[in-house]
Legacy VTK file of the C-alpha trace (Angstrom):
# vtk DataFile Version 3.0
C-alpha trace
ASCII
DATASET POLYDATA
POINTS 301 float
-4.589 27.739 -30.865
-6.692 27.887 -27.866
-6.035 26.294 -24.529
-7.315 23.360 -23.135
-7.613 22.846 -19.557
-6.289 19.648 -18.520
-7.204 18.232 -15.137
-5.569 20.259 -12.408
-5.471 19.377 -8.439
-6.910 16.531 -6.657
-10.357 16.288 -8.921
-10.363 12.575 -9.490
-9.492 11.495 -5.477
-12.430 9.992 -6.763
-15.295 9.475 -3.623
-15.722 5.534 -4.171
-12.306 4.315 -5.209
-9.844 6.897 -4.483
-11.291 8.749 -1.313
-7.806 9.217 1.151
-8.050 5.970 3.381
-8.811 6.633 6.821
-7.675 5.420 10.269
-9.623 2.915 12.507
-11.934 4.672 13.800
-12.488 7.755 11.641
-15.479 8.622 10.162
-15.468 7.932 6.609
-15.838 11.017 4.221
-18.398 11.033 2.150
-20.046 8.263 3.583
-24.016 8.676 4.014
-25.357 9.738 7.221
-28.493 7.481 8.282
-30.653 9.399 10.677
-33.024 7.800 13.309
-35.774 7.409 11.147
-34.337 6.363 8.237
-32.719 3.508 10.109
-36.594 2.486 11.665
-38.166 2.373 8.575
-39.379 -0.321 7.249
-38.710 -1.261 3.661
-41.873 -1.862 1.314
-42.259 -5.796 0.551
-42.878 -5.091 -2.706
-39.640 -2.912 -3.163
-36.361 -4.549 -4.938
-33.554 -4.386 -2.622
-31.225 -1.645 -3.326
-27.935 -4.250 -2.778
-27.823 -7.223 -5.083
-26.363 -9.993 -2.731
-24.487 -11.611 -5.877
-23.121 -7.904 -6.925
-21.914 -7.150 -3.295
-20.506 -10.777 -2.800
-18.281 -10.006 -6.503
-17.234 -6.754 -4.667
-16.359 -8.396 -1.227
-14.225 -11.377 -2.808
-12.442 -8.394 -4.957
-11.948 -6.277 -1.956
-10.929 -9.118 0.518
-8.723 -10.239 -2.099
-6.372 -7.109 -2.687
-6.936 -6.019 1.241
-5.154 -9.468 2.168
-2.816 -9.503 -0.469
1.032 -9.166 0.786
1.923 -7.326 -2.592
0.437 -7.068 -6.198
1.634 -4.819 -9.878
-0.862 -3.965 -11.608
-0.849 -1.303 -15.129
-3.299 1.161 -14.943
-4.255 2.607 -18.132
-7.009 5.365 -17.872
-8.904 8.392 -19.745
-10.746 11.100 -17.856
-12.999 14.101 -19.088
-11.978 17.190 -18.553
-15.437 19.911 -19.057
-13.572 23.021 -20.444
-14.985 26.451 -19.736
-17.141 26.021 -22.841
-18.696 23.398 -22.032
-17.015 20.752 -24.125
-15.675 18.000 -22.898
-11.866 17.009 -23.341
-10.667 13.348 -23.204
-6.843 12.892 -21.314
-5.395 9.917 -21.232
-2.594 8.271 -18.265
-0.604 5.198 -17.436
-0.012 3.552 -14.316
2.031 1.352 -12.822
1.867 -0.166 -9.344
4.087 -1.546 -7.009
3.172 -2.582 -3.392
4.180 -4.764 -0.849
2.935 -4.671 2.555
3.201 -3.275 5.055
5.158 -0.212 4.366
6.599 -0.542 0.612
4.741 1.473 -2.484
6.438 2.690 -5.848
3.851 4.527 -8.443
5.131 5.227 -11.699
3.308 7.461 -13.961
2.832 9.170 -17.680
0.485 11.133 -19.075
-0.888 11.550 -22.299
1.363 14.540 -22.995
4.460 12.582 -22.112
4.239 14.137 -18.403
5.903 11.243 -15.796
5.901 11.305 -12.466
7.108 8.555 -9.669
5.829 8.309 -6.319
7.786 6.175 -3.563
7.075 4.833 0.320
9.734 3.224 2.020
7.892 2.912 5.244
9.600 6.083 6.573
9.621 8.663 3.788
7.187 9.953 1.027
8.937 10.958 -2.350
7.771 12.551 -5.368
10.111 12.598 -8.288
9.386 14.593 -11.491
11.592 13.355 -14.093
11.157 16.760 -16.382
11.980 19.127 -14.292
14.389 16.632 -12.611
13.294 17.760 -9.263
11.840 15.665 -5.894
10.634 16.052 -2.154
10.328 14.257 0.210
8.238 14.254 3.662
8.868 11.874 6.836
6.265 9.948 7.311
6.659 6.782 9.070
4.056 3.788 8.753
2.078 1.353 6.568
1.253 2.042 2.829
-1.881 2.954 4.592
-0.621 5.639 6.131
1.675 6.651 2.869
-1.682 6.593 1.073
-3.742 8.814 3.641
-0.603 11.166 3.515
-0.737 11.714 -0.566
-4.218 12.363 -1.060
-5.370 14.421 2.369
-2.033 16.159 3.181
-0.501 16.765 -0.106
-3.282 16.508 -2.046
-1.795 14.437 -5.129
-3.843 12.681 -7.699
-3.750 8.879 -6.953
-6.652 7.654 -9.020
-8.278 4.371 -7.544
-6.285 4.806 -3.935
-8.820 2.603 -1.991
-7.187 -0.590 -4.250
-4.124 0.080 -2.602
-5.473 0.291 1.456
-6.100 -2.669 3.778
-9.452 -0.578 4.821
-10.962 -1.430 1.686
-13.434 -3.921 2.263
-15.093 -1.730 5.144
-14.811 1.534 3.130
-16.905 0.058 -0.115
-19.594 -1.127 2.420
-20.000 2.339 3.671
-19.668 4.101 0.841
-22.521 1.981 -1.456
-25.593 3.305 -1.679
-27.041 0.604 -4.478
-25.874 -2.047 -6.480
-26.904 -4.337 -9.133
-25.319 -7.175 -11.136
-25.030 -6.699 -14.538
-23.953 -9.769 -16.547
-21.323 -12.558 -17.254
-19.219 -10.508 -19.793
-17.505 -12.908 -21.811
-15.837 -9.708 -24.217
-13.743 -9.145 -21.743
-10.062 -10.291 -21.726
-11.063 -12.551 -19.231
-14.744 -13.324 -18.488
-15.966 -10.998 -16.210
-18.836 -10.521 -13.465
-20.103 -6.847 -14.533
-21.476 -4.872 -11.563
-22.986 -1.498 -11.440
-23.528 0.726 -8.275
-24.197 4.031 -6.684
-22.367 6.343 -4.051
-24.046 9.613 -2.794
-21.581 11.787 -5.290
-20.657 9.261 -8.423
-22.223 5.926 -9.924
-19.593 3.450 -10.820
-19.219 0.206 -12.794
-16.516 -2.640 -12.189
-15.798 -5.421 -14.239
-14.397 -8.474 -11.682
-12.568 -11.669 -13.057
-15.171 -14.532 -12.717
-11.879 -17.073 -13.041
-8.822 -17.492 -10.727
-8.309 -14.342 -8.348
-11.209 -12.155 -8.410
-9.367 -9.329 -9.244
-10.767 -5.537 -10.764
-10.214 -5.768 -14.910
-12.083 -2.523 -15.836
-14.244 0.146 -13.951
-16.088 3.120 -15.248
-16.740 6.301 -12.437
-19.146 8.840 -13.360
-19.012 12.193 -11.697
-23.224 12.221 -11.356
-22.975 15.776 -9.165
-20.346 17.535 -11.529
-20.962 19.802 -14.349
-21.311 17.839 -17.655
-21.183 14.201 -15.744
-17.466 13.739 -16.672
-16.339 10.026 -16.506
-12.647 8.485 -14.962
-12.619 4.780 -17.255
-9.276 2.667 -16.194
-8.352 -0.645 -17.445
-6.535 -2.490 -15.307
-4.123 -5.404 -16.688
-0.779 -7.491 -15.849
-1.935 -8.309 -12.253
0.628 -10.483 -10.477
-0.892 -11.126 -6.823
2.083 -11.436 -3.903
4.987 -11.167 -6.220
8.272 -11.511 -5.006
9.254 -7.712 -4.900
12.245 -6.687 -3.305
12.980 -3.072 -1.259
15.630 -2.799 -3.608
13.013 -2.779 -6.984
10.503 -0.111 -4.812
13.473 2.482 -3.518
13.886 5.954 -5.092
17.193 6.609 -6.192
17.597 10.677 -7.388
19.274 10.171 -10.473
22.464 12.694 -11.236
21.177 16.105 -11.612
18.336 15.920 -9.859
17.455 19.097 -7.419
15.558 18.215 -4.035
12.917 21.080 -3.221
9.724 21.609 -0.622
6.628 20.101 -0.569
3.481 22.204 0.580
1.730 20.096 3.365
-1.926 20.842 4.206
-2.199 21.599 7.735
-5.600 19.718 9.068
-7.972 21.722 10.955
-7.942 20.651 14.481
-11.328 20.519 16.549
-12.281 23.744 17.769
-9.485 25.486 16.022
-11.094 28.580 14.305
-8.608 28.787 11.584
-8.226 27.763 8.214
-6.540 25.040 6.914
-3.256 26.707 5.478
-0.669 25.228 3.469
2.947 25.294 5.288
6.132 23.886 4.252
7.344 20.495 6.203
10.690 21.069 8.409
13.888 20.371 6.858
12.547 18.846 3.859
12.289 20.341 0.559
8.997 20.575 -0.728
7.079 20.315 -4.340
3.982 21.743 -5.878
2.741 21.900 -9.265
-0.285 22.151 -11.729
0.178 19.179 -13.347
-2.784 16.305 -13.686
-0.885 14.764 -10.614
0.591 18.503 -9.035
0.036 19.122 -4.995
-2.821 21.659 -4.554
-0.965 25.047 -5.248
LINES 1 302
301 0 1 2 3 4 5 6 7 8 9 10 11 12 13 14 15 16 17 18 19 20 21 22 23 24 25 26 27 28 29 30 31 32 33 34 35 36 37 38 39 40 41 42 43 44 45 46 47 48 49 50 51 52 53 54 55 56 57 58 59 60 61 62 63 64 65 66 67 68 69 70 71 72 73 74 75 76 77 78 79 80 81 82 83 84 85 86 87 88 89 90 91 92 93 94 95 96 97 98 99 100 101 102 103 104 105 106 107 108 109 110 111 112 113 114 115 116 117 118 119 120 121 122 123 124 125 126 127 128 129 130 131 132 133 134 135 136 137 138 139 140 141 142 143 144 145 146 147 148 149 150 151 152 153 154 155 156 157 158 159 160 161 162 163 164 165 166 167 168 169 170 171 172 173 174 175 176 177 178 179 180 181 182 183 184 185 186 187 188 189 190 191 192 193 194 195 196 197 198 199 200 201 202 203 204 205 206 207 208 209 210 211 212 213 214 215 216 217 218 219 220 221 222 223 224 225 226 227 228 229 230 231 232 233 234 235 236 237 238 239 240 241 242 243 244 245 246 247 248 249 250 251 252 253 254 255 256 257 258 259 260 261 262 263 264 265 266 267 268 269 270 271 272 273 274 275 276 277 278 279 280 281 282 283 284 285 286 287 288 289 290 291 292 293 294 295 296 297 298 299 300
């Protein structure tokens, strides 16, 4: 029976929704350039405008929405492609759930579609990973906002976290520079609940996101296509059981090892710092035991 390769590493820190969230400030990767020229041209009269005003005012109410939110859950159930060395493409499947409360509490519980969990915590001062299998975890100080927490997984330890710019206060401000195009698609009234459908471009995927036309204009389904990659692989979530600024307790978000469990090191990505000639190299964090794996959801090995 031959192998199939399953998604490995941090492929789907996807550029639009799941880019690491940046500081104030910080340039925002993967964000287009505009050069002098482009920004004194003039656009043709006759030319449609590349931002719908509808679409982007669907995707500001979303974003402002979740940005101000003091907590939310949300269930997260995805497929993703995976393009296998022949050229075929492989459909994987996950489940999500999410737990956040602001500023500095985040619990993400995950399985795969092989039965692979894996439970990621924030308690405002420490990052933990727990793998259930193996019954192993590590943990990293890192003191902040969920912000912060989320910055940390994605840049420094380079863990999956599919959709990560739901989760950051920055996320109005990131979509606007990220969004190259957009266009409203329709009322969907298929949808669970009716939907406004809008469909957009970045400079490395084009995306779809269904919004909730009634009550809180929150994300019910989005569609990412990888535009650049080999094969044009696609991330498709649905996103259900929202409950905006739910009572949620530190208690409920804590990690608590259960018996058995074995704490080990973390690999941290050191960041390259201006006019260092190095390379980025990965190092283990003092005094705390570190984890890596090849997982869908592994650190960068």
């Amino acid at each position: 029976m031959r192998t199939l390769l399953r998604l490995s590493g941090p492929l789907l820190c996807l550029s639009l929704l799941a880019g690491p969230a940046l500081a104030a400030g910080e340039p925002l990767a993967g964000a287009p350039a505009l050069d002098e020229s482009a920004q004194a041209e003039e656009p043709d009269a006759d030319e449609e405008p590349a931002i719908d005003e509808h679409a982007m005012d669907v995707l500001n109410r979303m974003a402002d929405t979740l940005a101000q939110a003091k907590s939310f859950r949300v269930t997260i159930r995805s497929n993703y492609d995976v393009v296998q060395d022949t050229g075929e493409t492989i459909e994987f499947g996950e489940r999500r759930t999410v737990m956040l409360n602001r500023p500095d509490a985040l619990r993400v519980e995950s399985e795969q579609s092989d039965g692979t969990r894996r439970q990621v915590t924030f308690d405002g001062k420490v990052l933990t990973v727990f793998d259930p299998g193996p019954k192993v975890y590590g943990q990293l100080d890192r003191p902040g906002s969920v912000d912060d927490a989320v910055r940390s997984l994605v840049q420094d330890l380079q863990i999956r976290l599919p959709l990560a710019l739901l989760l950051v206060t920055t996320l109005p401000a990131e979509l606007d520079q990220r969004i190259q195009a957009l266009d409203y698609v329709e009322r969907d009234t298929l949808t669970p609940v009716p939907t406004d459908h809008v469909a957009g471009q970045t400079e490395d995927v084009d995306f779809q996101i269904w919004v909730a036309a009634e009550g809180e204009p929150l994300p019910q389904r989005i569609t990412i296509t990888y535009k650049n990659d080999e094969g044009e692989p696609q991330y498709r979530a649905d996103l259900t059981d929202w409950t905006l600024n739910p009572d949620l307790s530190a208690e409920q978000l804590a990690f608590h090892p259960p018996e058995g469990t074995q704490r080990i090191p973390f690999l941290v990505r050191v960041r390259k710092a201006a006019g260092d000639q190095a390379p980025a190299a990965d190092t283990p964090s003092r005094d705390k035991p570190q984890t890596s794996g090849g997982s869908a959801e592994g650190a960068s090995q």
